[in-house]
TITITI-917920 format. One line per field, with one value per residue (C-alpha): x, y, z. Coordinates in nm, 2 decimals. Example, Ala and Ser with C-alpha at 12.3 -4.5 7.8 and 13.67 -1.06 7.14 Angstrom:
2
c1	1.23/1.37
c2	-0.45/-0.11
c3	0.78/0.71
This chain:
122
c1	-1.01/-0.99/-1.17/-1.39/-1.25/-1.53/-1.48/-1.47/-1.18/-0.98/-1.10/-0.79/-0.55/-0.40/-0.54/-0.24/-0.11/0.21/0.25/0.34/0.02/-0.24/-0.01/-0.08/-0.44/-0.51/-0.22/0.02/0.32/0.44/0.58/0.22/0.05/0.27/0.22/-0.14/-0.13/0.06/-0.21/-0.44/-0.62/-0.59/-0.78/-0.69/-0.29/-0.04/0.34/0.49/0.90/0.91/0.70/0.40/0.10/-0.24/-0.51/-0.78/-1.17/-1.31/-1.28/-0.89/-0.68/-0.99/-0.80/-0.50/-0.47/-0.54/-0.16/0.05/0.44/0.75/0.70/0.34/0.31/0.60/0.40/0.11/0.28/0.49/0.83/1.15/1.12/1.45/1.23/0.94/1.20/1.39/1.03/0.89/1.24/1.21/0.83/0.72/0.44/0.18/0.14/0.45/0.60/0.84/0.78/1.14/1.26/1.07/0.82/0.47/0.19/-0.15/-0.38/-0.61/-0.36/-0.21/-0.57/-0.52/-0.19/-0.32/-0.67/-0.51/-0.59/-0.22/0.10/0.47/0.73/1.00
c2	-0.11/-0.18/-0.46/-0.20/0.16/0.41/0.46/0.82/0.85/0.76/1.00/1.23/0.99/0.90/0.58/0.40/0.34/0.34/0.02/0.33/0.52/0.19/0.11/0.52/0.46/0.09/0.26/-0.02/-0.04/-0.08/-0.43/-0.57/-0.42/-0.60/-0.91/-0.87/-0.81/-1.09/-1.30/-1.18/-0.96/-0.61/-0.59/-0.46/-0.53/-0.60/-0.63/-0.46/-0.50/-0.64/-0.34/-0.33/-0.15/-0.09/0.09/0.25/0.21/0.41/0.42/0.38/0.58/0.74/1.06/0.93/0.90/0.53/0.53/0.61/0.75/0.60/0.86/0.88/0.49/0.52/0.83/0.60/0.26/0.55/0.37/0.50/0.53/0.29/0.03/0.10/0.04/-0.28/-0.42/-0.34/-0.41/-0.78/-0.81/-0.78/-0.50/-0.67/-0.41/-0.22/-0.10/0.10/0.44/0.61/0.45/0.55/0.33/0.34/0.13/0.10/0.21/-0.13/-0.32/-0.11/-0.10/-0.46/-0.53/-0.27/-0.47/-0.76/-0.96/-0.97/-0.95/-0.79/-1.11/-1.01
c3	0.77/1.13/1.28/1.55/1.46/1.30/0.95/1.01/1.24/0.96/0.71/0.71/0.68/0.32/0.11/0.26/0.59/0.76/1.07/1.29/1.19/1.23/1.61/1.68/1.59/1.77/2.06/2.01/2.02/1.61/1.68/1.83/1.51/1.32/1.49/1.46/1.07/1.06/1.23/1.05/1.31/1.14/0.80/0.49/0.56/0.29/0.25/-0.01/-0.10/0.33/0.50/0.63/0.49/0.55/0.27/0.45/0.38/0.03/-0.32/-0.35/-0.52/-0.73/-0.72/-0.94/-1.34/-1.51/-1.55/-1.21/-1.26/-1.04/-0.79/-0.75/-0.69/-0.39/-0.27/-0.25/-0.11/0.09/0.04/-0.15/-0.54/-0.59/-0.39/-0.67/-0.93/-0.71/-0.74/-1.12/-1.24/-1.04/-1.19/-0.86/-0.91/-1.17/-1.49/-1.48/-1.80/-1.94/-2.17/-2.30/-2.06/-1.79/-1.55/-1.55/-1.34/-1.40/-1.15/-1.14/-1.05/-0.74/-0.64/-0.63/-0.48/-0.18/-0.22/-0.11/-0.44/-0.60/-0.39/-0.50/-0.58/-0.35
């Protein structure tokens, strides 16, 4: 994930990363790890509804159901379930639907969006 950090140092940390958790790891300040995944110079960073993430090395998310609820995607991207329904409700996360009136997201494409191949519309 990180250009020069051991895959193993990160083993207990979560599929995703927060920019306070990758400036803890790199110790950075959080605004200099931003600035460098803004560059560019951290791997593996995306932006999802403004904030900056990170997903760390490994088969992502192969731990979750083909189908992801509201609250298990914002446990995942680790931002507020109203931003998870801001974004779906603006078509911002790719695959999002709608069951009773509830939202659903399919797995594939959240491994995506944190794979860096598709990108929220916000």
């Amino acid at each position: 994930m990180i250009d020069g950090v051991d895959g193993g140092l990160l083993s207990g940390y979560p599929d995703v990363l927060t920019l306070e958790e990758v400036a803890g790891i790199l110790r950075l300040q959080p605004r200099q790890a931003r600035t460098l995944a803004a560059k560019g110079k951290i791997a593996n960073a995306f932006k999802v509804g403004g904030v900056w993430r990170f997903h760390n090395v490994g088969e992502l998310l192969s731990g979750y159901p083909d189908v992801l609820t509201l609250e298990e995607v914002a446990g995942v991207l680790r931002i507020k379930p109203r931003h998870v329904r801001t974004l779906a409700a603006k078509r911002g996360l790719a695959d999002a639907f709608k069951v009773g009136g509830l939202w659903r997201f399919s797995r594939s494409a959240l491994v995506a969006l944190i794979a860096g191949e598709g990108s929220p519309q916000t």
